[in-house]
N, CA, C and O of each residue as an XYZ file, in Angstrom:
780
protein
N      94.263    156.795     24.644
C      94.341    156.356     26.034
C      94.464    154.843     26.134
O      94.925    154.317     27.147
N      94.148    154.310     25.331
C      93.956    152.658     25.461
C      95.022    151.920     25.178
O      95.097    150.692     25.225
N      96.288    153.088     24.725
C      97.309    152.236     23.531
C      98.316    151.963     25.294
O      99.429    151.438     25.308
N      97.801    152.313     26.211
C      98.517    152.236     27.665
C      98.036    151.075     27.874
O      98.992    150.304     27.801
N      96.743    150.287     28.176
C      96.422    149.083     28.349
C      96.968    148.150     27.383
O      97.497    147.101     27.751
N      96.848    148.533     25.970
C      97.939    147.547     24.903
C      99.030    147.472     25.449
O      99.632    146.604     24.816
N      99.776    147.907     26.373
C     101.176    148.245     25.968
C     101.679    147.050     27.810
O     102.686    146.550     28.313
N     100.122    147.171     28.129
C     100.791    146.499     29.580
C     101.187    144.828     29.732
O     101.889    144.213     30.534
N     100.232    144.356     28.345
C     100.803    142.939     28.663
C     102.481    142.381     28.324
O     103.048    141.320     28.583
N     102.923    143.607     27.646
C     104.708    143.313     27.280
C     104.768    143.462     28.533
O     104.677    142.416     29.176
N     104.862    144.196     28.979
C     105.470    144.270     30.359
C     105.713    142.826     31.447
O     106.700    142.307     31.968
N     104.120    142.524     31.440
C     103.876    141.195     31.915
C     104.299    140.269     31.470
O     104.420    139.285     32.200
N     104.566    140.226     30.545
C     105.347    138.835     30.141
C     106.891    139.077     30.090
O     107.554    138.403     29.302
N     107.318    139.732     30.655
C     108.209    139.634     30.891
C     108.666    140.232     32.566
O     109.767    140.646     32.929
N     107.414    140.097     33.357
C     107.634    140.535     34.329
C     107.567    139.036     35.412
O     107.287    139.400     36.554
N     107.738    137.620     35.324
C     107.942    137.447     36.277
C     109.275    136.898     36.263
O     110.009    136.615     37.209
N     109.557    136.742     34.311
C     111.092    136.243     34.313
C     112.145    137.084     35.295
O     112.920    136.471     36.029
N     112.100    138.818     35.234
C     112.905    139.223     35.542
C     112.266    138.702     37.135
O     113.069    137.889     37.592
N     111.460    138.850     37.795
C     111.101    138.965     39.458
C     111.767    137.692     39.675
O     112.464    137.838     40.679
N     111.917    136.240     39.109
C     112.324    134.826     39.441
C     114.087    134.927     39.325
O     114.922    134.495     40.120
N     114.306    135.737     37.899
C     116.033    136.000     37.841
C     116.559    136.569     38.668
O     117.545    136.017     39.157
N     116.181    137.815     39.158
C     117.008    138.862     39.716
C     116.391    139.240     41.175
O     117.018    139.891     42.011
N     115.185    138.780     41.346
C     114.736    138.941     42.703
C     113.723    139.859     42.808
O     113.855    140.694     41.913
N     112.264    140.191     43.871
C     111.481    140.939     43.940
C     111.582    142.039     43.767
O     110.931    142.752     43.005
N     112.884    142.453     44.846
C     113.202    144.311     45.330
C     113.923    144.741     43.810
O     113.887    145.817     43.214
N     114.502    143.607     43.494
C     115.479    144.203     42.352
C     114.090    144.618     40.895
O     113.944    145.631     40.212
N     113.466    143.558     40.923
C     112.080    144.082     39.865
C     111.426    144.710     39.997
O     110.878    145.221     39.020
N     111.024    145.119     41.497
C     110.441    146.111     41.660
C     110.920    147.635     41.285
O     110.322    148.584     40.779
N     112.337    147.438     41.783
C     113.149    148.952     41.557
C     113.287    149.200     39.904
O     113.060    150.252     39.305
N     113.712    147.958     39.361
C     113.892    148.309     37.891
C     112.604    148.837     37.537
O     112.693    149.837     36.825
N     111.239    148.414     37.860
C     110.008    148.381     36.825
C     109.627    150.280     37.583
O     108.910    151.072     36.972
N     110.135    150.534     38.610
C     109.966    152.033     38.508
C     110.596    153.131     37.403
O     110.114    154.226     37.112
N     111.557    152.641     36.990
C     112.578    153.128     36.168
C     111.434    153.738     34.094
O     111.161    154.771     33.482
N     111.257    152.398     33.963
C     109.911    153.026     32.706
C     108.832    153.906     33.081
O     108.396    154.853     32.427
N     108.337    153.362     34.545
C     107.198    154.967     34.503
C     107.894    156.257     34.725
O     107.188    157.258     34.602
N     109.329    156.453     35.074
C     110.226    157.472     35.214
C     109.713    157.946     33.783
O     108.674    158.541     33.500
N     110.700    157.527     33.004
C     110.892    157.789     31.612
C     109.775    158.066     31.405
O     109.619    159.275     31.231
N     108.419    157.162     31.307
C     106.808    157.454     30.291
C     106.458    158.889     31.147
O     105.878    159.792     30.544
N     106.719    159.005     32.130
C     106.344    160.192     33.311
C     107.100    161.509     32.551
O     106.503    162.370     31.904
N     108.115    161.469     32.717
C     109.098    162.166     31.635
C     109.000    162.543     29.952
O     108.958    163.635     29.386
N     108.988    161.612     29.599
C     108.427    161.654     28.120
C     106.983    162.262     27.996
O     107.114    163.317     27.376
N     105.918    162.097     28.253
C     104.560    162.851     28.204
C     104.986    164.142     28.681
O     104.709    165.108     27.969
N     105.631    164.339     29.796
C     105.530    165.822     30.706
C     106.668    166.733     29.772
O     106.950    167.805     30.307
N     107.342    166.475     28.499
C     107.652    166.934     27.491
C     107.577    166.975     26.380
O     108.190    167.569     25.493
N     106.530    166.093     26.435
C     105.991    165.389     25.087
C     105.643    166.841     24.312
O     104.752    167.525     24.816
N     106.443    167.422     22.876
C     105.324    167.669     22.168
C     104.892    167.558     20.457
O     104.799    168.306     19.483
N     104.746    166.438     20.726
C     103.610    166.321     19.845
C     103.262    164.473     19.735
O     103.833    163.480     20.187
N     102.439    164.623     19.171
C     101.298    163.197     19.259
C     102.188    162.072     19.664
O     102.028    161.429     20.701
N     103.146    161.864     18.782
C     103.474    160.635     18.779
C     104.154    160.759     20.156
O     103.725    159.961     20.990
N     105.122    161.593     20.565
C     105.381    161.248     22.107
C     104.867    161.278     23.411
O     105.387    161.139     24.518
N     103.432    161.549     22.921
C     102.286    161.119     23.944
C     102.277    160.236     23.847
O     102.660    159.643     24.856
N     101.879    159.358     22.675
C     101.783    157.786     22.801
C     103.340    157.289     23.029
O     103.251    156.217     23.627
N     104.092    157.463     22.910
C     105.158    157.193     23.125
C     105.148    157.016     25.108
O     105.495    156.022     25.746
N     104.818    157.862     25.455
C     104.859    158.376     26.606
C     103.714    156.917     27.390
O     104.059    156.333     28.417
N     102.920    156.719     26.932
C     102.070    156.118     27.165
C     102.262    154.809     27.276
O     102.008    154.160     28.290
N     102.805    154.283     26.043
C     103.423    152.915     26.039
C     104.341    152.789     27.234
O     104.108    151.954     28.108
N     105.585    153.763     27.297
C     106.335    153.211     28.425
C     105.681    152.850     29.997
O     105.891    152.036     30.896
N     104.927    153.786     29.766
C     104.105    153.532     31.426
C     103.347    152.395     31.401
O     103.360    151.527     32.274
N     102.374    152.397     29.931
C     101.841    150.830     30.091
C     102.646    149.695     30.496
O     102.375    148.881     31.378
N     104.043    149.752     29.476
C     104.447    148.369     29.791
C     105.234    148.760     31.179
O     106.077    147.931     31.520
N     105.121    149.587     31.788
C     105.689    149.413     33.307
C     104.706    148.823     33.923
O     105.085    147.764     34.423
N     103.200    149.136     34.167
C     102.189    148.581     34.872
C     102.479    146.904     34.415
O     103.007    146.515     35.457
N     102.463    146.138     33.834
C     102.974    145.062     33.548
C     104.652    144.326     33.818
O     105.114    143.197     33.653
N     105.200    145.619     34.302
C     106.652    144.779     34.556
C     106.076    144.733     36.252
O     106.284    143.655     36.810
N     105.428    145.739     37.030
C     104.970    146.141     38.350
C     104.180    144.636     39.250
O     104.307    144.241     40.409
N     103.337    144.092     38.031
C     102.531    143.224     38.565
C     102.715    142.233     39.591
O     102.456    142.176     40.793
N     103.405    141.236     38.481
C     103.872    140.151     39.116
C     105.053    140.714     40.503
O     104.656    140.473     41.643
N     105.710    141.055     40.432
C     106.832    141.015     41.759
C     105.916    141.702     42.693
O     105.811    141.065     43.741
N     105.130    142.924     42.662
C     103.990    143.492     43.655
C     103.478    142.460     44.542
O     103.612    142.212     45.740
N     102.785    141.884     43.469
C     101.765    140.634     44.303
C     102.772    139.505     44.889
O     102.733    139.135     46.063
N     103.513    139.097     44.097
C     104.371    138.327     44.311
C     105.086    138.015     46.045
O     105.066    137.022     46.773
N     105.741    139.564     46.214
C     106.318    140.077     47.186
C     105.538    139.539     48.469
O     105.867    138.730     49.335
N     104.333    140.324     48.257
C     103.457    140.656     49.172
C     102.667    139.613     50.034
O     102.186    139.569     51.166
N     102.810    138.486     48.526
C     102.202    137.224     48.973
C     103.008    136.211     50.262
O     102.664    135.496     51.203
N     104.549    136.790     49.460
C     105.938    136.217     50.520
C     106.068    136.629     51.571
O     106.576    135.941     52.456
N     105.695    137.723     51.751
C     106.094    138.742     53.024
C     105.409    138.857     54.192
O     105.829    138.929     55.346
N     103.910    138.871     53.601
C     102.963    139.189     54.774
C     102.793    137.959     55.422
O     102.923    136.829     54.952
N     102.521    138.268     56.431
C     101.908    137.589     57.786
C     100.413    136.528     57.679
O      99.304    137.063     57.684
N     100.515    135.481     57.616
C      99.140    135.082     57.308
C      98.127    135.581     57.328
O      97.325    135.697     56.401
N      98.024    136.046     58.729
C      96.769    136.548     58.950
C      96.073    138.214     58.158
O      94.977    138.704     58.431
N      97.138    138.802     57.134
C      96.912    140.041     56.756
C      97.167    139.666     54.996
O      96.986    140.474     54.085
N      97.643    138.182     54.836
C      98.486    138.622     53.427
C      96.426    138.908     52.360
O      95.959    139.268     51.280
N      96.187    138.622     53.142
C      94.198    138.591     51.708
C      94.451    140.069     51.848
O      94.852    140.701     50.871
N      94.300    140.485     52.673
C      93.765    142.517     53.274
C      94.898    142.858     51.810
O      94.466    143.037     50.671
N      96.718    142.894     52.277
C      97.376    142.826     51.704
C      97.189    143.342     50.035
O      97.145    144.419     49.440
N      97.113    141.893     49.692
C      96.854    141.311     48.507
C      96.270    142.475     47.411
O      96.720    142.877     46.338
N      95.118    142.804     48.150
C      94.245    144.036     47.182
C      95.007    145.096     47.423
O      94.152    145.976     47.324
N      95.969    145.632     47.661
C      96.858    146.737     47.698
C      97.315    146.954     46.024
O      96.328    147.191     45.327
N      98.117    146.930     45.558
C      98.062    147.161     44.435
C      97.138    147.485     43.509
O      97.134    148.514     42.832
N      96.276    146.517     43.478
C      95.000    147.129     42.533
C      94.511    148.092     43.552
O      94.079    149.015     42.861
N      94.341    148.390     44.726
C      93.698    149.924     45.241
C      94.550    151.048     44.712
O      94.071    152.040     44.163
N      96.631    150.719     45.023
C      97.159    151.982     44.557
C      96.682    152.485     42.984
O      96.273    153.554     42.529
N      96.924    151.303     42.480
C      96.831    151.582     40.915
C      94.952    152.580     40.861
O      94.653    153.704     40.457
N      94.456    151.907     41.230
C      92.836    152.650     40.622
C      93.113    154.395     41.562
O      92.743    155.430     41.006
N      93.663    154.425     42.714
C      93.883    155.553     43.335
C      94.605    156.280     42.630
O      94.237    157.446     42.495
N      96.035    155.771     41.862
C      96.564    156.907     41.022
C      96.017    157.372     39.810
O      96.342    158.466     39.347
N      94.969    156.396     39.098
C      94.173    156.796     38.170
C      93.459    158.089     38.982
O      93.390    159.202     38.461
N      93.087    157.880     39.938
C      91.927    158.931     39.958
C      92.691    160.035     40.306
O      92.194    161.097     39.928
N      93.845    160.132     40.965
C      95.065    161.071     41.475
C      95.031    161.932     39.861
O      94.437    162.995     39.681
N      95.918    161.077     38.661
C      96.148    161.784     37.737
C      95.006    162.065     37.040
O      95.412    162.877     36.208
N      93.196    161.827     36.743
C      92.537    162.364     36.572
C      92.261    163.928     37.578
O      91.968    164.999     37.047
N      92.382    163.794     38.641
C      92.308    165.181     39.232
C      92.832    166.239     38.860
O      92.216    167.267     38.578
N      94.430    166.029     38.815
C      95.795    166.553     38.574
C      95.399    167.242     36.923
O      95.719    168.401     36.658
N      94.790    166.493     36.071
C      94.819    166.435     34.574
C      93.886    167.437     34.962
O      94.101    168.326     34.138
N      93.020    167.818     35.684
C      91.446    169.013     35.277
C      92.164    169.985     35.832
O      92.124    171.141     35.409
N      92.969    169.566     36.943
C      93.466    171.067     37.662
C      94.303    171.586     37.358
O      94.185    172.769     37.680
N      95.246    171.377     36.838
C      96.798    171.543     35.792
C      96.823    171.434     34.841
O      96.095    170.540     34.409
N      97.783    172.358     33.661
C      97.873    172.041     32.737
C      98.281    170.433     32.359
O      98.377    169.565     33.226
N      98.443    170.257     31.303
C      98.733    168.925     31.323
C      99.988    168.381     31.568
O     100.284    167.422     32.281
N     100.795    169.213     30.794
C     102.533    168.857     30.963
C     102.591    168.839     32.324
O     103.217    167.857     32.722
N     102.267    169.400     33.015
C     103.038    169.673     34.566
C     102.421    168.599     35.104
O     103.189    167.963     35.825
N     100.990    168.012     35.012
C     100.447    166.954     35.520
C     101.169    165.943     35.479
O     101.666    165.344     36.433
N     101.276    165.658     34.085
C     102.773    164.638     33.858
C     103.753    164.528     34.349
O     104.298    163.430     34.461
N     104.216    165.531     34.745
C     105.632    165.661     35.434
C     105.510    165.540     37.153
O     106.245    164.906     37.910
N     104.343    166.358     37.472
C     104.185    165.570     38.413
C     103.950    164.005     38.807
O     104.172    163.598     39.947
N     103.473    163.155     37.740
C     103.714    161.571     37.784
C     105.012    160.939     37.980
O     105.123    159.719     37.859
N     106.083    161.747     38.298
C     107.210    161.293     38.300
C     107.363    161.201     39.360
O     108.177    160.308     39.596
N     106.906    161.794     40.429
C     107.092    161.543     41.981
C     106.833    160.566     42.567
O     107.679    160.319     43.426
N     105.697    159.564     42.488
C     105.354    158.454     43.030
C     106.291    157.396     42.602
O     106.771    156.679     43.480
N     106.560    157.236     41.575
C     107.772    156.046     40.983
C     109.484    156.629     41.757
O     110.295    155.853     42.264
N     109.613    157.751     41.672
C     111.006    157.805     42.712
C     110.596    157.564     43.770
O     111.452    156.887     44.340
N     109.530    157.767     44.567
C     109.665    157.675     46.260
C     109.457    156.359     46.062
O     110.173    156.051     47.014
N     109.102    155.327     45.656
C     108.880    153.902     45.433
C     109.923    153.747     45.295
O     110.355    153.055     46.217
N     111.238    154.226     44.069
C     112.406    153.593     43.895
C     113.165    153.796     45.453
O     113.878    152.818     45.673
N     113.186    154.444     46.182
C     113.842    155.341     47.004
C     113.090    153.820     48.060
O     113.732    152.790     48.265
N     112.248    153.965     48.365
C     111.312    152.837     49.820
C     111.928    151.146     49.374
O     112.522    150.375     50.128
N     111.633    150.966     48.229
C     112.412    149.756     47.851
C     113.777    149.767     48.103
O     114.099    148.694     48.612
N     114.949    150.709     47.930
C     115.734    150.868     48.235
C     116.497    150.019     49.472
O     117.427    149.217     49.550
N     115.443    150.744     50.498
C     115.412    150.323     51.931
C     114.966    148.636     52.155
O     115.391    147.945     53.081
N     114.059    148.188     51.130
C     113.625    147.055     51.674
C     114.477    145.929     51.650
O     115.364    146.161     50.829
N     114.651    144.606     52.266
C     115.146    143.161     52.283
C     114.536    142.838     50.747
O     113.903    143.526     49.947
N     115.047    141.432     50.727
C     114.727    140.964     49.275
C     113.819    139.858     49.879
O     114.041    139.403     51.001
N     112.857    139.466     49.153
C     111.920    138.667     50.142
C     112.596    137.184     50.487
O     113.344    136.684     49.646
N     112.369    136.606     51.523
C     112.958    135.587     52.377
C     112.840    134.285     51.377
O     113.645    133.379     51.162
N     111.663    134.513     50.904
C     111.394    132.942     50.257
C     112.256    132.842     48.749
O     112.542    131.758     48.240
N     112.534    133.888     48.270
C     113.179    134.194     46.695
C     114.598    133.694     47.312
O     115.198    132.689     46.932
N     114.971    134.480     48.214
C     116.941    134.540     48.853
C     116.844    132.570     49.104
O     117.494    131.838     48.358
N     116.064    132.068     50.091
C     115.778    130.904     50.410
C     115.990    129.630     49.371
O     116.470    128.523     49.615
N     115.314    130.319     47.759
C     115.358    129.503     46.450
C     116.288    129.399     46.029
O     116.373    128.447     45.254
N     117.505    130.209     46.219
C     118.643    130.383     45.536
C     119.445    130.495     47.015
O     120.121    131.434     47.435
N     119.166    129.350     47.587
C     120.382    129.160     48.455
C     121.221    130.064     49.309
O     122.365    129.823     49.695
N     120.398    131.302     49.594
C     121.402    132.140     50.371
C     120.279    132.239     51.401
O     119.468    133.160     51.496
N     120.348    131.323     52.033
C     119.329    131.062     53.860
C     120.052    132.075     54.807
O     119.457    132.326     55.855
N     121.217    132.675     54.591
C     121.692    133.322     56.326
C     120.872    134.394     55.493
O     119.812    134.541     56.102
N     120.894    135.362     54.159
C     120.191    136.295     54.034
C     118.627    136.060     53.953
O     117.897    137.051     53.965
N     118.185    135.030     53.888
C     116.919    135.089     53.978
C     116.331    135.190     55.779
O     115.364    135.737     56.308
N     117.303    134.489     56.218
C     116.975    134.520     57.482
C     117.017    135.799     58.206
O     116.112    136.068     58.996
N     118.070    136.674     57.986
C     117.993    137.953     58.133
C     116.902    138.932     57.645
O     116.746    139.970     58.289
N     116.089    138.676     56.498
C     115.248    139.797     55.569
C     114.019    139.013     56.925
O     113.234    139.722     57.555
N     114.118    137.583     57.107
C     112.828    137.322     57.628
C     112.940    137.987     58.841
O     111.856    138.448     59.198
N     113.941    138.224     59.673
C     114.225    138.767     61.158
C     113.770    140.271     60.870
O     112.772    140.760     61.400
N     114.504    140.881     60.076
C     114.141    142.472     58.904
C     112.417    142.763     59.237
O     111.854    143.633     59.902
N     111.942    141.679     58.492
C     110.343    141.544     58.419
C     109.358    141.747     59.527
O     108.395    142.478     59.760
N     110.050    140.737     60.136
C     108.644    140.389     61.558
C     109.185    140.912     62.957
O     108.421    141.123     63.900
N     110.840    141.143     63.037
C     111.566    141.815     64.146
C     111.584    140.718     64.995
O     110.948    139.745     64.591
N     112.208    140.607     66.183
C     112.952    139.574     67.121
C     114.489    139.052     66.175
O     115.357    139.542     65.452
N     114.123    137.876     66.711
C     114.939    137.317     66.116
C     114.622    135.860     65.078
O     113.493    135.645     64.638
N     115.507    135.173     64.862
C     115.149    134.139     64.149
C     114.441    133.015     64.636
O     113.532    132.468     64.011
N     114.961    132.574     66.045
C     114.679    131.900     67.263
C     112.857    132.122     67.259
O     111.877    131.477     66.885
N     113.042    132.986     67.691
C     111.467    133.778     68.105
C     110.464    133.701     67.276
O     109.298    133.338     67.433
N     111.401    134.314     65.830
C     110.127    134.022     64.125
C     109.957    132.748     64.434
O     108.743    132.575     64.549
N     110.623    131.605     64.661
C     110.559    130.112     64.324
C     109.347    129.946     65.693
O     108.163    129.967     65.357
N     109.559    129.845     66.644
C     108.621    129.441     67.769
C     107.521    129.818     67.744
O     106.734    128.935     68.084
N     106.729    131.443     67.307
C     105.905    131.782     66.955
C     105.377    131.307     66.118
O     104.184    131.609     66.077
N     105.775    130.527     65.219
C     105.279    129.951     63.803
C     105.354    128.384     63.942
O     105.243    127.702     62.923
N     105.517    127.867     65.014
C     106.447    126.290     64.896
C     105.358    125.810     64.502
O     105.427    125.121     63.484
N     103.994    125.998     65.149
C     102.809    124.960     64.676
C     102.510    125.141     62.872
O     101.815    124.296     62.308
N     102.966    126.032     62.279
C     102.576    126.136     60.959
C     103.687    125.304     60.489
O     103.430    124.647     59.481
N     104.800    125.185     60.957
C     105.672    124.620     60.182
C     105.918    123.467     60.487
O     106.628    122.729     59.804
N     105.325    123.121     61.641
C     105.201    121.492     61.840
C     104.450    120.789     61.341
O     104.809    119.616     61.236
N     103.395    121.086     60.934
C     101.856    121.132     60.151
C     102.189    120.851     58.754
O     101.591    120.121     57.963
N     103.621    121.803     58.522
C     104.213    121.612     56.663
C     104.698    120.764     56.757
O     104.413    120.169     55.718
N     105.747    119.744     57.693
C     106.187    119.004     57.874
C     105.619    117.667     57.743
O     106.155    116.734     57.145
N     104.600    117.644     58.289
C     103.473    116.570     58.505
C     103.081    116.459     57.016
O     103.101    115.405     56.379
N     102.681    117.802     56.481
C     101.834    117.329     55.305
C     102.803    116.936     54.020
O     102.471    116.050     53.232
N     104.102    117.726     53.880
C     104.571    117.450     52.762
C     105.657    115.637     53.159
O     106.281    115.146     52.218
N     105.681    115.044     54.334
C     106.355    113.854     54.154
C     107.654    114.219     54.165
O     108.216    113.809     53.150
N     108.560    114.984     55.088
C     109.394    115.202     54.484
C     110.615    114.717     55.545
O     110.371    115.099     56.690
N     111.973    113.901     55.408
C     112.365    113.391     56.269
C     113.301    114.578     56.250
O     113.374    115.614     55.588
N     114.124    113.917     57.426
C     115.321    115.243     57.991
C     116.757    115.314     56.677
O     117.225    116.332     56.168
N     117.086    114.138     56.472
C     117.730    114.467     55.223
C     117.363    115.319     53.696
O     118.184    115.530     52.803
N     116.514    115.555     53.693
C     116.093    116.333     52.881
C     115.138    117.848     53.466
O     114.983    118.798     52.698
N     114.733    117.858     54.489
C     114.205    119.107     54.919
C     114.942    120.124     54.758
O     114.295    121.142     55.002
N     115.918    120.318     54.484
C     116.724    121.844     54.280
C     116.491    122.194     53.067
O     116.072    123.317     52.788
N     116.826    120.919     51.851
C     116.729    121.670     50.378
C     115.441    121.569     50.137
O     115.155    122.507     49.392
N     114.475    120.914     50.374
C     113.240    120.748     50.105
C     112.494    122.176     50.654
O     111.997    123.021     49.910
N     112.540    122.245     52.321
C     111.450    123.122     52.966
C     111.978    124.290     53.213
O     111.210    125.023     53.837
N     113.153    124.817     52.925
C     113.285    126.195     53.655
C     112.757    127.142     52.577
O     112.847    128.249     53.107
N     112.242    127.308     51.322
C     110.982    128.010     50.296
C     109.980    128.026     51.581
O     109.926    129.061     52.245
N     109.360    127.150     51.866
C     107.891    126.763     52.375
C     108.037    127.113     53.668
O     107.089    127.412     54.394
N     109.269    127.091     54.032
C     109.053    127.510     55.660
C     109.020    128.754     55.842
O     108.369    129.290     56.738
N     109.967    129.555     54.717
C     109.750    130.774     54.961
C     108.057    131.491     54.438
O     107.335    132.346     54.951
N     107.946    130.723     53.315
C     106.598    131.041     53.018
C     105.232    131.110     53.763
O     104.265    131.820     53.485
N     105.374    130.208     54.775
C     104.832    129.872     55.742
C     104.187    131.067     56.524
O     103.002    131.048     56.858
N     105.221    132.336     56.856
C     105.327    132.961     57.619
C     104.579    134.300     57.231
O     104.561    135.247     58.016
């Protein structure tokens, strides 16, 4: 059972290169893709080694999962909710532990396994649907789509996100020194972050 916790820090170290290269939604969707497979592999596993086999892949998915999870979440939410937020992940994760401990007493085992494959598609499937977070699109210079994922996000319009928020972002303004010739490449990360 433990060779799953060995197996999660690969994951992590290589989980925020891909979330910074390719973007949140896109790391998120890929890092569902190994618990597919480890979900798969155990729920046919037979014999030892492709249990552990099975095991490793899911570990190092919990480690590709991390960083862009929190990451996301940190970008996305609303000030006033991103703390509540925040502990989401570590609740799903300890909840599916106790999910597939249930599953494991009440089912044989293979099928338990195979049932683990469901939560990582409906995740691939919900990500699907989502924007790419505002502040990532923002870093890499594509502001009309960030501005859109942020409209996506909070609903109105852009106008509206901005006025609702002006005192936070006037406040960034103030604190980081920042004149008008440079406020576009400098603050639009932080402004969206802001939010």
């Amino acid at each position: 059972a433990s060779i799953h916790s060995a197996a999660t820090p690969v994951g992590s170290f290589f989980s925020g290169m891909l979330s910074d290269r390719w973007g949140r939604k896109l790391a998120l969707m890929v890092s569902t893709l190994p618990y597919i497979v480890g979900w798969l592999t155990l729920a046919l596993a037979d014999s030892h080694a492709l249990v552990l086999a099975g095991r490793v892949i899911c570990g190092v998915a919990v480690g590709l999962i991390a960083v862009p999870a929190q990451v996301i979440l940190g970008e996305v939410a609303e000030p006033r909710i991103r703390g509540l937020l925040s502990g989401a992940p570590h609740m799903s994760y300890s909840l599916g532990i106790l999910m597939v401990y249930i599953l494991g007493a009440s089912l044989e085992w293979h099928l338990a396994a195979g049932l683990g494959v469901i939560l990582p598609l409906v995740a691939l499937a919900v990500f699907s649907f989502l924007p790419e977070s505002p502040v990532w699109l923002a870093r890499h210079d594509r502001v009309e789509e960030a501005s859109k994922a942020l409209v996506w996000l909070r609903g109105g319009d852009a106008i509206q996100v901005c006025r609702r928020h002006f005192t936070t972002c006037a406040t960034l303004v103030t604190r980081l020194g920042v004149s008008n010739e440079t406020s576009h490449n400098v603050l639009s990360p932080y402004f969206l972050f802001a939010f």
